[in-house]
C-alpha positions as CSV (number, residue, x, y, z in Angstrom):
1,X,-7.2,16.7,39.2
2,X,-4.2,18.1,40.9
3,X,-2.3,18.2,37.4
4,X,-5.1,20.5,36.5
5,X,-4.7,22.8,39.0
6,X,-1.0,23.2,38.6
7,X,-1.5,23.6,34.6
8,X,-4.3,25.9,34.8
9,X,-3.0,29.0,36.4
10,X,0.1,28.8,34.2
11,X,-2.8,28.7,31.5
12,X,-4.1,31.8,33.0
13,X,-1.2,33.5,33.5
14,X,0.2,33.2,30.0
15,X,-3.7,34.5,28.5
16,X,-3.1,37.5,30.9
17,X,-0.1,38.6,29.5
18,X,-0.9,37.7,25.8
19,X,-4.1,39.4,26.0
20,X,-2.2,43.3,26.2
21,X,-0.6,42.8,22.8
22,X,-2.2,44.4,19.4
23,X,-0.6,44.7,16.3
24,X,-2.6,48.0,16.2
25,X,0.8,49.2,18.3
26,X,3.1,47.7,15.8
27,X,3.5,51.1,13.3
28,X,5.4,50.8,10.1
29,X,4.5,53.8,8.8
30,X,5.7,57.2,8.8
31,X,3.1,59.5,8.1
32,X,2.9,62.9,7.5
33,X,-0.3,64.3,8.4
34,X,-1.9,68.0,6.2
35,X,-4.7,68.8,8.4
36,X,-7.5,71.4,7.9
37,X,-7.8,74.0,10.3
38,X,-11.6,75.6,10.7
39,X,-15.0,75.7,9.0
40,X,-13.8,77.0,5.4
41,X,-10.9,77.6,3.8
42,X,-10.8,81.3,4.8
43,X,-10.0,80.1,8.2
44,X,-7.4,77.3,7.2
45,X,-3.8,78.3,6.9
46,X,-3.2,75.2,5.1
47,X,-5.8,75.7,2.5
48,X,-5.2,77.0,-0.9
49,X,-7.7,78.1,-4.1
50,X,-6.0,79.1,-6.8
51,X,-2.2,78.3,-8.5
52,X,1.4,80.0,-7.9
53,X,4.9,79.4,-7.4
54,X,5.0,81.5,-4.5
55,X,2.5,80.2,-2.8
56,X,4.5,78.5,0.4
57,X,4.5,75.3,1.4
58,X,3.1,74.4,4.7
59,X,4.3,71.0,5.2
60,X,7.5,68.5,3.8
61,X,7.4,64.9,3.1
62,X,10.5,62.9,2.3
63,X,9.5,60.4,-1.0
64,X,8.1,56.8,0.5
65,X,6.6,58.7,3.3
66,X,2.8,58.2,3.4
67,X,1.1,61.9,3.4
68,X,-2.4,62.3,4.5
69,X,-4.3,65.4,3.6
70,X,-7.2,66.0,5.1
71,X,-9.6,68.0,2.5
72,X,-12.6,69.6,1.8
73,X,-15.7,69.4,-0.5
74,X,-15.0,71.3,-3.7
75,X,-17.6,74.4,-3.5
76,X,-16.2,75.2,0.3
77,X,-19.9,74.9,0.7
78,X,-22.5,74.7,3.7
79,X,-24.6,72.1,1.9
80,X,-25.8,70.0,4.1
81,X,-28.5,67.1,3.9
82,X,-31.4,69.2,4.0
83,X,-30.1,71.2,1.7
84,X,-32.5,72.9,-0.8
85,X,-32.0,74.0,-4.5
86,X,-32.2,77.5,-3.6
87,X,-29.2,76.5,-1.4
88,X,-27.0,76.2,-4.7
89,X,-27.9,80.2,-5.4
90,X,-26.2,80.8,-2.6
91,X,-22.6,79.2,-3.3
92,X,-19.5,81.3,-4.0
93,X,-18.0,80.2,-7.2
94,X,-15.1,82.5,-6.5
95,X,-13.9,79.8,-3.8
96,X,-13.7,77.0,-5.9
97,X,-12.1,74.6,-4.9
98,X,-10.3,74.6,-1.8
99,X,-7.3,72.4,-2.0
100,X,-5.1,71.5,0.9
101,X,-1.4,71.7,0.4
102,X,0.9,72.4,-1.1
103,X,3.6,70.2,0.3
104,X,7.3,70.4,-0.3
105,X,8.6,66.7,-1.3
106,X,12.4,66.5,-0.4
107,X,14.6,66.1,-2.2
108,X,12.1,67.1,-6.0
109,X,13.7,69.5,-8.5
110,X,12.3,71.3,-11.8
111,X,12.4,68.6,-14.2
112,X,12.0,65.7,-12.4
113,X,8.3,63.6,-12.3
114,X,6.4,63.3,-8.8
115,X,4.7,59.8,-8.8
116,X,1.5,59.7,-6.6
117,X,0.4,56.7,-5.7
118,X,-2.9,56.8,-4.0
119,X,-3.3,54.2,-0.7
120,X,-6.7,55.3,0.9
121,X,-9.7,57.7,0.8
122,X,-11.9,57.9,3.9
123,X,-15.3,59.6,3.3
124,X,-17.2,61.8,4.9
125,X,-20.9,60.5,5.7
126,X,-22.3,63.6,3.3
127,X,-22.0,64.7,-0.1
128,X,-23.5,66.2,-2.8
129,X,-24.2,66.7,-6.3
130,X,-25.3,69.9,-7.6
131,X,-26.7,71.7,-10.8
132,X,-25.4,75.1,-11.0
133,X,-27.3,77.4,-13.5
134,X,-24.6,78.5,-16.0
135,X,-22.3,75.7,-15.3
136,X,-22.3,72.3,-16.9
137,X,-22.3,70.1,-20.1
138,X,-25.7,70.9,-20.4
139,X,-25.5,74.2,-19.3
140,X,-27.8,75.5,-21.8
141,X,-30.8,73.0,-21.3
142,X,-30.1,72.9,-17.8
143,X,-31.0,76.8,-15.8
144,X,-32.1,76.3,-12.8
145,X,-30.5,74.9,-9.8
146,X,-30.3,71.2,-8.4
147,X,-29.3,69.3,-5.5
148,X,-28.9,65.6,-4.6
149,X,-28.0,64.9,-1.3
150,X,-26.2,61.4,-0.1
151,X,-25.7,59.5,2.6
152,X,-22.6,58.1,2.1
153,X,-20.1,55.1,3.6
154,X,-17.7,53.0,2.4
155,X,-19.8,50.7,0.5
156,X,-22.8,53.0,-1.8
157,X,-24.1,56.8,-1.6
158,X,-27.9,56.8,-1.5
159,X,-30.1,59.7,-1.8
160,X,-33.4,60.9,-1.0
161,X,-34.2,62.8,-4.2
162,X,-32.7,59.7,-6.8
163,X,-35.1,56.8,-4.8
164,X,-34.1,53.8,-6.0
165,X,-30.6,54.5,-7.1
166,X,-27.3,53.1,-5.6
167,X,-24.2,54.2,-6.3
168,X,-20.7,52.3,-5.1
169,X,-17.9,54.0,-3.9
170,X,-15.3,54.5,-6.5
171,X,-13.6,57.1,-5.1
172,X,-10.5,59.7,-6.4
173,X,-8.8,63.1,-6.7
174,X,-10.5,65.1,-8.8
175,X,-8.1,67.6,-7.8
176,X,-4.5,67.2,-7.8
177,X,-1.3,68.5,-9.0
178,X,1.8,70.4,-8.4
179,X,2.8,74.0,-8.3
180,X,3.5,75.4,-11.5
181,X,6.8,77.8,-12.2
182,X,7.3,80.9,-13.1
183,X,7.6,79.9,-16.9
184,X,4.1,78.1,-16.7
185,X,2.4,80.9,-14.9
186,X,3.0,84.0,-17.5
187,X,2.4,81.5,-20.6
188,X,-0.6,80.1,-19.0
189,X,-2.1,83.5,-18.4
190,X,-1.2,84.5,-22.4
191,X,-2.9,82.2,-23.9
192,X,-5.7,82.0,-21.4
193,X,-6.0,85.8,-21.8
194,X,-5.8,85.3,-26.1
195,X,-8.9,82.9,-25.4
196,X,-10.7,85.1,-23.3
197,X,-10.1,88.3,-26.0
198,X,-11.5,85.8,-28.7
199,X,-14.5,85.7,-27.0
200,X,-13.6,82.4,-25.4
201,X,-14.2,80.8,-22.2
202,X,-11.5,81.7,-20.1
203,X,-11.1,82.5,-16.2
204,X,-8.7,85.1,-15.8
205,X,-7.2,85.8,-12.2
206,X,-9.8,87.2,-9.3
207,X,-8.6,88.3,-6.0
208,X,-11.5,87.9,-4.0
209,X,-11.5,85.2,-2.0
210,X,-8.5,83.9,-3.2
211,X,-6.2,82.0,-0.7
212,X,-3.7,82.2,0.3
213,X,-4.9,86.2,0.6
214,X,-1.0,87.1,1.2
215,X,-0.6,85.7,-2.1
216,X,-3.5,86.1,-4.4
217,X,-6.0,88.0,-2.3
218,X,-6.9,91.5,-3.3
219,X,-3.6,93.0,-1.8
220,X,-1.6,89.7,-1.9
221,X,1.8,89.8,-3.8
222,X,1.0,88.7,-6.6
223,X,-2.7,89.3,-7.0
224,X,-3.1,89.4,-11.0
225,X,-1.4,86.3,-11.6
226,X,-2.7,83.6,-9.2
227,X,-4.6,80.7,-11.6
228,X,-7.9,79.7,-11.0
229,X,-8.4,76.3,-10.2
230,X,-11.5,75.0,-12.3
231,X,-9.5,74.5,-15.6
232,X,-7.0,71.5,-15.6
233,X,-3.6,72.2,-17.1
234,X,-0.3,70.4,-17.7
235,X,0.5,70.8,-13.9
236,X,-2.7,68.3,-13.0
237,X,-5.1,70.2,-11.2
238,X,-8.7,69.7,-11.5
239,X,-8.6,67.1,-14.2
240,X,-11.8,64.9,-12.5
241,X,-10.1,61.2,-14.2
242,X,-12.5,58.7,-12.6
243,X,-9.9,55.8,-13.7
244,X,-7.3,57.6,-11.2
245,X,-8.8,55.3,-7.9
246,X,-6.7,53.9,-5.1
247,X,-3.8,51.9,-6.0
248,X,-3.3,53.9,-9.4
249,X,-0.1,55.9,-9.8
250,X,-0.2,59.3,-11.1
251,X,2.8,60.9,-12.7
252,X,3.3,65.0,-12.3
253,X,5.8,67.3,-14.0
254,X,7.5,69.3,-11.3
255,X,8.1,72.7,-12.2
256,X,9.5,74.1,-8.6
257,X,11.4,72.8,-6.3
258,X,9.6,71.0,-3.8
259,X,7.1,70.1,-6.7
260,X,4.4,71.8,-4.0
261,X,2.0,69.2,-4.3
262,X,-2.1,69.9,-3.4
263,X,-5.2,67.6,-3.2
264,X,-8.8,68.1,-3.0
265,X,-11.9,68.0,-4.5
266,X,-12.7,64.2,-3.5
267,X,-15.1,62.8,-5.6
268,X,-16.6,60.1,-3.7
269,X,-17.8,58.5,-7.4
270,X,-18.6,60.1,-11.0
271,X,-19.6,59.3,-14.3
272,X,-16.6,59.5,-17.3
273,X,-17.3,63.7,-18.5
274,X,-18.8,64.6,-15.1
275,X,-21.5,66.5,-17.0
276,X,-24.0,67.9,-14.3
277,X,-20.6,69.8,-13.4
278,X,-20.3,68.2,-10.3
279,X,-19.9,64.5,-9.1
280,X,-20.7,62.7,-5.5
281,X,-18.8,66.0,-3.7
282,X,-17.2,64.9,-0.3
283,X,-14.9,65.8,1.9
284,X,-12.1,63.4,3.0
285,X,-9.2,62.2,4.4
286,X,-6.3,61.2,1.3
287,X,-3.7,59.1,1.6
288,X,-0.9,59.1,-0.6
289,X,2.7,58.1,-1.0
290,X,5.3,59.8,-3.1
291,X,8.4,58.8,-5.7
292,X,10.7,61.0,-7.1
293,X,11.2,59.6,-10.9
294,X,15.0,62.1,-11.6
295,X,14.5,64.1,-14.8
296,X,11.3,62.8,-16.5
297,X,9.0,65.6,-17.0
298,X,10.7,65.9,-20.5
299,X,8.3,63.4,-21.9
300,X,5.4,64.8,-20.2
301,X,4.1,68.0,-23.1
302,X,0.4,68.1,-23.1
303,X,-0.1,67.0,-19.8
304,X,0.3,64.2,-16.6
305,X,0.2,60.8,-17.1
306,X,-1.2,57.6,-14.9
307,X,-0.6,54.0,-14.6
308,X,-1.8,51.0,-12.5
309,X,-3.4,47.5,-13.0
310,X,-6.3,45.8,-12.8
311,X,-8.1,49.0,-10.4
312,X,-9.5,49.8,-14.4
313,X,-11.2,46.4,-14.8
314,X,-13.5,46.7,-11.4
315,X,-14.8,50.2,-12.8
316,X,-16.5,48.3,-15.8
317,X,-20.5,47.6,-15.1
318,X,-21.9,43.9,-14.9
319,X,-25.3,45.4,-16.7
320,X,-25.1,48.5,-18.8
321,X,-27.4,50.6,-21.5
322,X,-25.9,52.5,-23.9
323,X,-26.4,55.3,-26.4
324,X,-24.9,56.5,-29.4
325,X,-24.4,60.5,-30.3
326,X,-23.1,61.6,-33.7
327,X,-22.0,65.5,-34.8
328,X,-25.6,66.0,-35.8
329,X,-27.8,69.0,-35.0
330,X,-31.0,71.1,-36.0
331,X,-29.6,73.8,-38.5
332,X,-30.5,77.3,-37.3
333,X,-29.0,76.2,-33.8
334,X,-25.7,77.3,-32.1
335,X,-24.3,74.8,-29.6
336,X,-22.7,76.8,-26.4
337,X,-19.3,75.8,-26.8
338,X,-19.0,77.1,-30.6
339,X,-20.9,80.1,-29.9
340,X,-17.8,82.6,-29.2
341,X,-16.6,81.5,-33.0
342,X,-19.5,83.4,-34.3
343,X,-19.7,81.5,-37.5
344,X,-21.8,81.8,-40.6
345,X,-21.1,78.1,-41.7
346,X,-21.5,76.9,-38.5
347,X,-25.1,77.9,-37.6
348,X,-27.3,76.6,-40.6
349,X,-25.4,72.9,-40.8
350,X,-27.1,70.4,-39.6
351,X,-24.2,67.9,-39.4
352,X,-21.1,69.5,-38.5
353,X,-17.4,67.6,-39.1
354,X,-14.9,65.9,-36.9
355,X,-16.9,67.9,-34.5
356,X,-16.0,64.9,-30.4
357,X,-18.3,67.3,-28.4
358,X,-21.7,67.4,-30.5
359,X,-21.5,63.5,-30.9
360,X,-21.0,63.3,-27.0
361,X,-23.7,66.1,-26.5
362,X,-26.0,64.1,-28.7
363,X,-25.4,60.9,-27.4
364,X,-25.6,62.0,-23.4
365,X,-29.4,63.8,-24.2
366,X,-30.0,60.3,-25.6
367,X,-29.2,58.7,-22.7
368,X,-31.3,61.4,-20.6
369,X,-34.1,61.0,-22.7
370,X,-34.0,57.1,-22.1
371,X,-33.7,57.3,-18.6
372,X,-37.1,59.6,-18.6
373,X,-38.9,57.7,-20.7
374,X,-37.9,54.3,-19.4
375,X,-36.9,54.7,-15.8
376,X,-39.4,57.4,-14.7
377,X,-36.9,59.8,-13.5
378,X,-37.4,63.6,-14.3
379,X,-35.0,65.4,-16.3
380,X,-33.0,67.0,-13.7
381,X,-32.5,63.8,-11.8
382,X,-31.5,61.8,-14.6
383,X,-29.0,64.7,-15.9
384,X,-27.3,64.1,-12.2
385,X,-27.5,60.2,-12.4
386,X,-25.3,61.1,-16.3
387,X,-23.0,63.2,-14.0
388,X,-22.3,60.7,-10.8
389,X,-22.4,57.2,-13.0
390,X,-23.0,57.2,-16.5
391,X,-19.8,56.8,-18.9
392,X,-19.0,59.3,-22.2
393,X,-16.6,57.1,-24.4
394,X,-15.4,57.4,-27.9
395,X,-16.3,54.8,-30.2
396,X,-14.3,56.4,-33.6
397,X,-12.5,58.8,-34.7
398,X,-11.8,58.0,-38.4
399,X,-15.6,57.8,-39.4
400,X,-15.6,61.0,-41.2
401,X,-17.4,63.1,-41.0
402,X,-19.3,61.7,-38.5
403,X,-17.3,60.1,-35.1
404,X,-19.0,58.1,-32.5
405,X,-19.5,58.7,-28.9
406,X,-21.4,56.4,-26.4
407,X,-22.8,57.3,-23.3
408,X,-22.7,54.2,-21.1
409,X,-24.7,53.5,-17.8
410,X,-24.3,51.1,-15.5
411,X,-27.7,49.3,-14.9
412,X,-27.0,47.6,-11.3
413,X,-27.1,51.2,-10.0
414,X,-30.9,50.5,-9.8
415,X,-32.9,48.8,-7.5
């Protein structure tokens, strides 16, 4: 007994000094950390909507330093989860999408690559999908507005107005690039502006509510050349790649010095073609660490490239339906993305040639029509379900003249 008196203080003792140390104090990191400022990106010095070289940078990183940007949903919306379809009337397309950034990597020239590799993406609880009248894959079919609500975490998004529906958390950039240069800008805006005159879809430079204002606003510096942000180019950007998830490397041209790299528009998850226009919409915090890779951006013409490992596999569904779309049509009708061509030949065919978007059209209205019939759902919530979780995918593209696209959807997103 008296051995156990002497031994048990010293036992004490020892579990009293032990029991201060956490490895939560041991840091390894260095972290540079992009945070917003405000309610909307008006009011955020380090936010950005829209593309220039001379647009500052408001933060540097040396390469291997872990840089977390803190971003915000890509309408710079007040959505919220009682939010209403009449709410979407109300959004200001002119301030999509607020991007934090850009940030100055040391040490990054014109010419070299910037590899991302993304660490981590914390969620907000709340996010939304939306269908915008006017905007879309469907656009056409689709005119009045829609909104889905979720409650979100690290694990599914659920929503009140898709019951029964689960969707995990698979999330990415959908926005994410580097500045572009001087070069990029006035040869962008050419052939943007030669689309545009053609009758074209194309979204020329508007100064209001363009940030930064000094910039691009209505008297910023360089007001009628600042690049909208909704059309992905060979400098990243909006480009919405679902396969680009945490521990996948993406690889950037760098046209400044600097490179001036931005992120936002989180998509909490999404279907391959995104084709409601909108995915799971969150906010979040983005982790991501940098390498310079000297002079590479030589091999880099049509756009950015990506690599990782097995991140692609987990994205594959256990149970899935599919459908299959060819280039067929009802003569007499003009789809919406052929439209500006005003052609005579065009209009009457019923089977058009080589033609990737009508087989993909055909084969996601086959997929909405199945999840109608079958599932119960009504066309609006099974157009967002396409949009958040179902999978566009070629099958061929030798089969002339008619090429095969599938619309996949994972089936354990059901109860």
């Amino acid at each position: 007994m008296r051995k156990v008196k002497v031994i048990l203080p010293l036992i004490l003792a020892v579990a009293t000094m032990t029991a201060h140390a956490d490895t939560t104090d041991v840091k390894t990191q260095s972290i540079v950390e992009v945070n917003k400022q405000g309610d909307h990106c008006v009011d955020d010095p380090n936010c950005m909507n829209r593309y220039h070289y001379a647009i500052p940078a408001i933060a540097h990183a040396k390469p291997g330093q872990l840089i977390r940007y803190e971003t915000r949903d890509a309408l710079d919306s007040d959505l919220t989860i009682n939010s209403e379809p009449k709410d979407v009337l109300a959004i200001d397309l002119n301030l999509v999408h607020p991007i934090t950034g850009p940030v100055y990597i040391e040490g990054a020239k014109r010419g070299d690559v910037l590899a991302v590799t993304l660490i981590d993406i914390e969620p907000d609880e709340y996010g939304y999908t939306t269908i915008v009248p006017g905007f879309g894959f469907l656009r056409d079919m689709y005119t009045e507005p829609f909104v889905a609500n979720w409650k979100v975490n690290r694990l599914e998004a659920v929503s009140d107005q898709l019951p029964g529906v689960r969707i995990p958390m698979n999330g990415f950039m959908g926005t994410v690039g580097t500045l572009p240069g001087e070069p990029e800008v006035a040869a962008w805006l050419a052939r943007e502006n030669a689309l545009g005159a053609a009758g074209g879809i194309a979204l020329p430079p508007q100064p209001t509510g363009a940030r930064p204002a000094a910039v691009c606003g209505p008297e910023g510096s360089h007001s009628a050349e600042c690049l909208r942000t909704i059309p992905p180019r060979e400098n990243g950007g909006n480009m919405d790649i679902k396969q680009m998830v945490v521990g996948t490397t993406l690889l950037l041209p760098c046209y400044v010095d600097g490179c001036g790299l931005f992120v936002g528009d989180v998509h909490y998850a999404q279907g391959d073609g995104e084709v409601a226009g909108t995915a799971i919409e969150i906010g979040a915090e983005v982790t991501v660490r940098t390498e310079i890779r000297k002079g590479m951006a030589s091999i880099m013409k049509s756009g950015p490239h990506f690599e990782g490992g097995s991140q692609i596999k987990a994205l594959e569904p256990d149970k899935f339906y599919a459908t299959i779309g060819y280039p067929i049509k009802e003569a007499g009708v003009d789809l919406p993305y052929t439209s500006y061509l005003d052609s005579e030949k065009l209009t009457p065919l019923s089977n058009l040639s080589e033609d990737l978007t009508a087989a993909a059209r055909a084969s996601l209205v086959e997929m909405i029509n199945w999840l109608v019939t079958q599932k119960g759902f009504t066309r609006e919530q099974a157009y967002v379900i396409t949009s958040v979780a179902c999978d566009i995918r070629i099958g061929n593209l030798v089969d002339l003249p008619n090429y095969a696209v599938s619309t996949i959807c994972p089936l354990e997103i059901f109860d």
